[in-house]
N, C-alpha and C positions, 0 to 999 in steps of 0.2 A: 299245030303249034302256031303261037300269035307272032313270033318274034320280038314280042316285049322282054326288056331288060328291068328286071326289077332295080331300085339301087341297092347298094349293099348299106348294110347297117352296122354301124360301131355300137350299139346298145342292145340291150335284151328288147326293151320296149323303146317306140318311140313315140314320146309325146306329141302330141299337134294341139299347139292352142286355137282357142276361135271365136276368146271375149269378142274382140273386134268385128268378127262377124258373125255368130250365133248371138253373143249377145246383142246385136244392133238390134233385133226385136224387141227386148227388156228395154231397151233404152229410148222405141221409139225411132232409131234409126237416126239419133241428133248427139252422135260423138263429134266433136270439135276437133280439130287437126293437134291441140293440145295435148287432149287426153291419149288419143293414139299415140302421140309423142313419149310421154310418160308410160306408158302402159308397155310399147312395145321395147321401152329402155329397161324397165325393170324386166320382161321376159326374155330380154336377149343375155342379161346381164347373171340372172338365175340356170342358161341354159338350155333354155327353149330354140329345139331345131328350126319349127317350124312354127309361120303364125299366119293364122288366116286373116285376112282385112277386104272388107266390102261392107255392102249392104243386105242386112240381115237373108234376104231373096237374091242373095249372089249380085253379080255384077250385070248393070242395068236393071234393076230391081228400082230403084225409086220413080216411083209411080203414083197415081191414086189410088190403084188399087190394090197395092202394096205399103204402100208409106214413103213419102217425100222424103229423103237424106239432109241433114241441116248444110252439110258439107259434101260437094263432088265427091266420089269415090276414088276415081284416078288421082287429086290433089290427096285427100288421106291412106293410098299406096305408096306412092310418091315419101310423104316423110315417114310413113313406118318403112322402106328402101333405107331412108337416111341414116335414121335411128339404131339401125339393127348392125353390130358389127360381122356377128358369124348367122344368127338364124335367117332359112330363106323366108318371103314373103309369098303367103295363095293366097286364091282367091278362091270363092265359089261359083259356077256357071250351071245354071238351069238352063236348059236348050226351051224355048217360047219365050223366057224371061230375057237373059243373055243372048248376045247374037256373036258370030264370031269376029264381028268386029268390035267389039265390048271385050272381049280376050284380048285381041293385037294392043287397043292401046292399053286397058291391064298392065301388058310384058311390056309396053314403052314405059311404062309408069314405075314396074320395077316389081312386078309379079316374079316369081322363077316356077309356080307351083300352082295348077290347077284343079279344083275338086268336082267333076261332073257329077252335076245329080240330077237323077228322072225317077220317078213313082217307081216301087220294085218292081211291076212289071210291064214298064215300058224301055230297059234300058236299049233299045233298038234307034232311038231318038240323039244317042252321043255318038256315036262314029265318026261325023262330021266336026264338032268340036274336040276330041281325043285327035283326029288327024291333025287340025290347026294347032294345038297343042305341040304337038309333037314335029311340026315342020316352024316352029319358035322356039323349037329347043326346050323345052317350059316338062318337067316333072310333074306325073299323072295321076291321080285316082278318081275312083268312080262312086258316090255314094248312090244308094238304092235305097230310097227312101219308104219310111212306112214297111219296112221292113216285117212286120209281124203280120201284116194282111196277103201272104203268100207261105206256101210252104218251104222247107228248108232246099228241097230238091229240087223247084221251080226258082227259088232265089238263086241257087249255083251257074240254074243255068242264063240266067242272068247276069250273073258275074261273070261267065264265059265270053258271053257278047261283048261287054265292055274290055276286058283284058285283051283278046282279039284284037280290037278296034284301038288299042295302045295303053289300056288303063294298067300301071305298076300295082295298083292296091284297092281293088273292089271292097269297097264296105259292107256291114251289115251296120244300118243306118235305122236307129229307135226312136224313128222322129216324133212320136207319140209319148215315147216313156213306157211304152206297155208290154213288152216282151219281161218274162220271168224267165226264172234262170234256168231250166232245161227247155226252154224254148229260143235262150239265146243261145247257148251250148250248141243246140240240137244245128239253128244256121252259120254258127260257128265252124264246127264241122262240116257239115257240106260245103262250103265253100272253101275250105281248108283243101278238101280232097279233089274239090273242081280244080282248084287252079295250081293244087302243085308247087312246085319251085317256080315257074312262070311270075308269079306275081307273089306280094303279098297282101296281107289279108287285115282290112280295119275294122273296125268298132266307134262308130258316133252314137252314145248312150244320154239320156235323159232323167232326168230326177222324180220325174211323176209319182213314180210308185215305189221312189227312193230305193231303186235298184242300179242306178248308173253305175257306181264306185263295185256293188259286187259281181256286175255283170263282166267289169273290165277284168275283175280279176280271174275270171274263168275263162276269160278270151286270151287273158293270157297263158295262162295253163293249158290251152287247147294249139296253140301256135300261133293267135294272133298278135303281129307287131307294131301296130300302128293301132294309136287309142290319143280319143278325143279329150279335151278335159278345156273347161272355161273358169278363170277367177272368178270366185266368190259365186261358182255354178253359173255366173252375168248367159244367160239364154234364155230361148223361147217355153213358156210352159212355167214348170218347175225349173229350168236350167239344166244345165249341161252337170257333166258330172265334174269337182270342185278340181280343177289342175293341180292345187297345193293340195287338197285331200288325195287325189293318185300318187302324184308324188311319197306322201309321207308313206302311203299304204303300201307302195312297191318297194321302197327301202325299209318298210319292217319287215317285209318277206324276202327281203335281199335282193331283189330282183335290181338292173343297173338300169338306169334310166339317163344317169346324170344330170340329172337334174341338180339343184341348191334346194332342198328343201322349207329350209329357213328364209331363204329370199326369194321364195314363191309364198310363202305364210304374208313375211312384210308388202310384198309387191299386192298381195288379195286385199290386206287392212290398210295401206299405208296411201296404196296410189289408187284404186280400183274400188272399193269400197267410197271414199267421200265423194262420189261423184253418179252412185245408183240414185236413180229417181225413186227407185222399187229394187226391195231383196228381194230375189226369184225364191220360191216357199214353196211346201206342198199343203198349200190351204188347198179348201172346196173344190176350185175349180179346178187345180191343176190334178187333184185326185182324181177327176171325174175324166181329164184329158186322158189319164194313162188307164182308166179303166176299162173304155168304151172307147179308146181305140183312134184319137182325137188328135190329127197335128199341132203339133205343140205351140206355133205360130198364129192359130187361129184365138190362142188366148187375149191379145189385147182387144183384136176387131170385136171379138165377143163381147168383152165387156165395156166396149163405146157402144155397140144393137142394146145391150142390158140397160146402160145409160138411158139411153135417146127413146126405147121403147116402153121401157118399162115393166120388163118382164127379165126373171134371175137368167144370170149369164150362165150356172150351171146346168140348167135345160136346155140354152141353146147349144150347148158344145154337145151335152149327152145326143140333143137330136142331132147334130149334125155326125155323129159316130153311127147314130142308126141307120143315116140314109148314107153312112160310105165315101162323106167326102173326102178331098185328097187336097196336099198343096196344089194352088192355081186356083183353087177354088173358093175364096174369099169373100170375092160377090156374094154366092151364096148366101155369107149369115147373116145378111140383111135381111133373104127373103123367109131364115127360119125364124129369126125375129119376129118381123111381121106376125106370121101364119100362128105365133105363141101368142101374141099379142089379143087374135083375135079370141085364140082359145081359152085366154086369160080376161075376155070382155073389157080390153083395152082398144078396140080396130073397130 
């Protein structure tokens, strides 16, 4: 037994938004302390417990070879802290990306809520952030990312490590969009039966293969209470699954969320919407993301290699699903560019 404390929940489901940081990829990672302003007024204001805020690659993620942030991260923590009267504020922390002092000042900044994530089978990598975490008082969970490139039995025990190590809500994390639905069920379940009462159990889904919205709903049928959802889908890939589309979809099936329905409809069109550079869609590429198995993040860097080389961005994502890569691995699609390039009698 971990001696994790899950928290308790006043809702069936509980939503977590994560425009703010799922989508900072879509956006290029250049939201203005404005937009957060607005964005996290209207989600606080609709209901929303929870709201993730950083940079698309978690906290200390602006890099080059991640993407430059227009605005500090701790300054746009800081006023979505302000903004928010009842929801808490997380953030995301990748252990090589994040360090744990990229968490301390987070919680100075006005974090309450952290979401560890390592590849699904390295969660051995968080113990040391789950402990900082939790000696800053700061509320836990653990995403496992890429979640479909392991088995449901090997993910649990994955999830076992982190909740041990202090995680309240181990993820099954579809950071590709590729899981179908008795595949998501199937790590649904396992990790349901891993962890028990000890913790609960999340769901971060993807639009790829335009199964976010149905996968959540058999997560939650399964027992999971904690699900992901971004305005206007605003994420990596195809996007997130649409926050005001869960919401409507679990108040036609009665399910309580509490959410405002209607002022998560207005808060997607009214505040969120005039300010996408790009609707997140399930064009070409992002089909090809969730078929072959594709970090959903690798979408932009692809199609600047597609730019700059001159070869289709949807062969380099498909090659890069061939040869296995994973988040962290970005560099990369420079070099499967190239190597297309040549193949394309362009090098």
């Amino acid at each position: 037994m971990s001696g994790t404390i899950r928290p308790t929940l006043t809702r069936d489901v509980r939503i977590i938004d994560t425009t703010l940081r799922d989508g900072s990829h879509a956006m290029a990672h250049r939201f203005t302390e404005s937009q957060v302003r607005d964005t996290v007024r209207a989600l606080d204001r609709a209901g929303v417990e929870v709201i993730e805020v950083s940079h698309g690659d978690g906290i200390g993620g602006s890099s080059f070879n991640y993407g430059f942030s227009r605005t500090d991260e701790t300054t746009l923590i800081a006023a979505a802290r302000e903004e928010a009267t009842s929801a808490k504020i997380a953030v995301l922390l990748v252990p090589g990306i994040g360090t744990a002092e990229d968490l301390r000042r987070a919680h100075d900044a006005g974090a309450e809520m952290v979401r560890v994530a390592t590849h699904c089978t390295e969660a051995d990598v968080s113990p040391q952030h789950f402990g900082v975490a939790r000696e800053l008082g700061m509320e836990t969970a653990g995403f496992l990312m890429m979640a479909h490139r392991t088995s449901p039995e090997d993910l649990a025990k994955q999830a076992r490590i982190m909740v041990d190590a202090g995680c309240q809500a181990p993820y099954v994390t579809d950071s590709a969009g590729a899981l179908l639905m008795h595949e998501a069920r199937a790590r649904f379940e396992a990790l349901i039966a891993e962890v028990g009462d000890e913790a609960w159990v999340g769901y971060h889904g993807h639009q790829n293969m335009s199964l976010g919205v149905a996968n959540s709903v058999i997560a939650h049928e399964v027992g999971v209470r904690y699900i992901d959802g971004s305005l206007c889908a605003l994420g990596a890939g195809a996007g997130n699954s649409p926050t005001e589309v869960l919401a409507a979809v679990f108040d036609r099936l009665g399910v309580d969320t509490g959410l405002d329905v209607l002022g998560l409809i207005d808060a997607a069109e009214d505040v969120v919407r005039p300010y996408l550079p790009r609707w997140p869609k399930m064009d070409r590429n992002a089909i090809v993301q969730g078929w072959a198995g594709v970090y959903s993040s690798f979408l932009l860097h692809a199609e600047r290699a597609a730019d700059r080389y001159k070869v289709p961005a949807h062969e380099i994502l498909r090659r890069c699903g061939e040869l296995g890569y994973v988040g962290g691995q970005e560099d990369m699609i420079i070099d499967v560019a190239l190597e297309l390039a040549r193949e394309h009698g362009h090098g």
